[in-house]
DSSP file (Angstrom, degrees, kcal/mol; ACC not computed):
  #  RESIDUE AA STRUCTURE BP1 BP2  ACC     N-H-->O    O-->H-N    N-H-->O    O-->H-N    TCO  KAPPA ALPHA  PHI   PSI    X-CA   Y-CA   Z-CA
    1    1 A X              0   0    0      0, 0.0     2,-0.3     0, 0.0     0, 0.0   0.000 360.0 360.0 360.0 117.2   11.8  -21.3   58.8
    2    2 A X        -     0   0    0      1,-0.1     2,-0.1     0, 0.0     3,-0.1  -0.559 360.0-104.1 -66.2 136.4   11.6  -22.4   55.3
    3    3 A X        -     0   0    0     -2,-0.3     5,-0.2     2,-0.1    -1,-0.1  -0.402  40.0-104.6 -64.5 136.6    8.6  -24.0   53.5
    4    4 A X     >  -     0   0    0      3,-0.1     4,-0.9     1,-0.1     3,-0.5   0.106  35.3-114.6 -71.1 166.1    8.6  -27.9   52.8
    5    5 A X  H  > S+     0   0    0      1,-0.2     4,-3.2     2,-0.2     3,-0.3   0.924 114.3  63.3 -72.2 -44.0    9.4  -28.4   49.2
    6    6 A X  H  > S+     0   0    0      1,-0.2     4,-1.6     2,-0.2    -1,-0.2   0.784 101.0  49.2 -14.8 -59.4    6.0  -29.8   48.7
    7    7 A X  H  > S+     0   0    0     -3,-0.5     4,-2.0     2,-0.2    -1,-0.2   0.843 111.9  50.4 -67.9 -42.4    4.4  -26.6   49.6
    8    8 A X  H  X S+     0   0    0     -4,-0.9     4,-0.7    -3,-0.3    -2,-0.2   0.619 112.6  46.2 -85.1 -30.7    6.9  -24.7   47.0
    9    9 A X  H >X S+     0   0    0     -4,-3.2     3,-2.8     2,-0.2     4,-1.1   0.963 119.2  40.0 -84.4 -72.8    6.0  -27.3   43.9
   10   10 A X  H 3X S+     0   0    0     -4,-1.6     4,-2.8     1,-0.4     5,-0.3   0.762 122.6  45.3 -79.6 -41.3    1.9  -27.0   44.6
   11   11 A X  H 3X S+     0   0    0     -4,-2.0     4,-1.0     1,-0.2    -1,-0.4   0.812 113.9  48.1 -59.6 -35.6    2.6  -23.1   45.3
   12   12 A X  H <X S+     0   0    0     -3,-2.8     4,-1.4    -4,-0.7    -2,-0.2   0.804 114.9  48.5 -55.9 -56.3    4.8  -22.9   42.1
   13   13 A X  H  X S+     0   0    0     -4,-1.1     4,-1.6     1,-0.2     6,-0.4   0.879 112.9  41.7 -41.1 -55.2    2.1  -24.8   40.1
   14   14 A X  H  X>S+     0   0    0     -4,-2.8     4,-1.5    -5,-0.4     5,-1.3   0.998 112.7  53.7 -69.4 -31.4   -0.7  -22.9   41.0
   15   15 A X  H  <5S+     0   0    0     -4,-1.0    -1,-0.2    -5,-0.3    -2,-0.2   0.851 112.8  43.1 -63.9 -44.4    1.1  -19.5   40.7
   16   16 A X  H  <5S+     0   0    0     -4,-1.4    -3,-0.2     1,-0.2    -2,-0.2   0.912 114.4  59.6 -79.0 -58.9    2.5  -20.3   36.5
   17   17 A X  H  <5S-     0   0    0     -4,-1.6    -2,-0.2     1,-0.2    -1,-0.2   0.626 111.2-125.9 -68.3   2.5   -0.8  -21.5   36.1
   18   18 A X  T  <5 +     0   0    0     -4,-1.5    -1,-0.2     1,-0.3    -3,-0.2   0.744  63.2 143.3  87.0  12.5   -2.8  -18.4   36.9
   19   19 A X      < -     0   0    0     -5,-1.3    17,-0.7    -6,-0.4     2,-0.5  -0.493  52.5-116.5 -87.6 160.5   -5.0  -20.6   39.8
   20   20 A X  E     -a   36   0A   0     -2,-0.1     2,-0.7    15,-0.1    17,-0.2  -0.862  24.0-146.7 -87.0 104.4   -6.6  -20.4   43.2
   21   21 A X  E     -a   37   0A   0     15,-2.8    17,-2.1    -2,-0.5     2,-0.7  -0.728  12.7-168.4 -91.7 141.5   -5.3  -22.5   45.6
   22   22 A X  E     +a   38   0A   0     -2,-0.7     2,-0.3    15,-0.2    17,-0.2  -0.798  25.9 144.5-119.6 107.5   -8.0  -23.8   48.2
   23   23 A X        -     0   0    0     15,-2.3    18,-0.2    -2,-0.7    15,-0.1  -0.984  54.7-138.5-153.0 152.1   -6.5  -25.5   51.1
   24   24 A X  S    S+     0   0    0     -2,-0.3     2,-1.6     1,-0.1    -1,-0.2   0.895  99.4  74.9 -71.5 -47.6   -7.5  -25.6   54.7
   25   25 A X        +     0   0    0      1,-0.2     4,-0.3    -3,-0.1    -1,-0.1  -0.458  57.2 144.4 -68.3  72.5   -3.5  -25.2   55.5
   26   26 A X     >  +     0   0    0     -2,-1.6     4,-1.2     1,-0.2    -1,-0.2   0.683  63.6  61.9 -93.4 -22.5   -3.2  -21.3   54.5
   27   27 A X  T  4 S+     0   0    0      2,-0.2    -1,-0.2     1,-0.2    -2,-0.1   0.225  99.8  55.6 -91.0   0.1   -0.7  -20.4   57.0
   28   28 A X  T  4 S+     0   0    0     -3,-0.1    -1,-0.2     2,-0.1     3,-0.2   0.661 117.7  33.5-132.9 -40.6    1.8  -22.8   55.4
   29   29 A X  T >4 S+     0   0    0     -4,-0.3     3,-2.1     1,-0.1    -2,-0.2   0.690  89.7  98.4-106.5 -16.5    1.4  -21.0   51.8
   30   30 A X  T 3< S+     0   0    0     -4,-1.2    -3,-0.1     1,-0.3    -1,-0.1   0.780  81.2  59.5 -29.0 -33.8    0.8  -17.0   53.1
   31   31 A X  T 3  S+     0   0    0     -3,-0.2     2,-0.5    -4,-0.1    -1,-0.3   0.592  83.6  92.6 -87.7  -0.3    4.7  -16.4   52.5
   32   32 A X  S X  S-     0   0    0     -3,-2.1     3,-0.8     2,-0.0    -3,-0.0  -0.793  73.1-135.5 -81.4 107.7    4.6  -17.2   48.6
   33   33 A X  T 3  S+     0   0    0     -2,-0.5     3,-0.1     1,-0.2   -18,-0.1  -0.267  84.4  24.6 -69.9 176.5    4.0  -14.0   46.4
   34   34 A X  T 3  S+     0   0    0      1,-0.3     2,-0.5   -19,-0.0    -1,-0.2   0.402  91.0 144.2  89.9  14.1    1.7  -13.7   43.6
   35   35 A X    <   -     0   0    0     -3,-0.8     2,-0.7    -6,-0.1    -1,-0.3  -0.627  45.7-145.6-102.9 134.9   -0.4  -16.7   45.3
   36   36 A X  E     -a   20   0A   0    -17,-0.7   -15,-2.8    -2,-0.5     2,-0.3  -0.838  25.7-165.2 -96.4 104.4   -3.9  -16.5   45.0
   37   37 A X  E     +a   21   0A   0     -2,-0.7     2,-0.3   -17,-0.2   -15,-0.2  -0.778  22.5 162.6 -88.9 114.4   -5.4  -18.1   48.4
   38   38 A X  E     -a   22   0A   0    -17,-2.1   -15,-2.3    -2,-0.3     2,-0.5  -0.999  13.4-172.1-124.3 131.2   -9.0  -19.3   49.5
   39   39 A X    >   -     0   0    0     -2,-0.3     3,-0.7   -17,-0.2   -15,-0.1  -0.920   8.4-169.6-135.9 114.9   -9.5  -21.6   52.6
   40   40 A X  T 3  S+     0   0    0     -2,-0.5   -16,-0.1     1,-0.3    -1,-0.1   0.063  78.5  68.8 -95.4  14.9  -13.3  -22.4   52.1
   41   41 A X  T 3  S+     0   0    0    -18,-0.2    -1,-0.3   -17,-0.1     2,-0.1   0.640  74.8 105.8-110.3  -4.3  -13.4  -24.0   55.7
   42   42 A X    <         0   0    0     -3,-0.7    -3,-0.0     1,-0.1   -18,-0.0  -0.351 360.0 360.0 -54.6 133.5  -12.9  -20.7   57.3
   43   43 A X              0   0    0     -2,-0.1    -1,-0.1     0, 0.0    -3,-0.0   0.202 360.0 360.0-127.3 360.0  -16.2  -18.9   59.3
């Protein structure tokens, strides 16, 4: 299954810009390399 394009621009973004993306929805960006991941609702 591919990832919605949506997911691919905000992943794209954060990825040139050298950010952390923070999203509850982690499972949805996991396959994107070089993507720096936090989901600050997690216990």
């Amino acid at each position: 299954m591919y990832p919605a394009y949506a997911d691919g621009e905000i992943a794209a973004v954060a990825v040139t810009n050298q950010l952390v993306l923070v999203t509850r929805n982690s499972r949805d960006f996991e396959r994107f390399d070089n993507l720096r991941l936090e989901n600050w609702f997690e216990q």
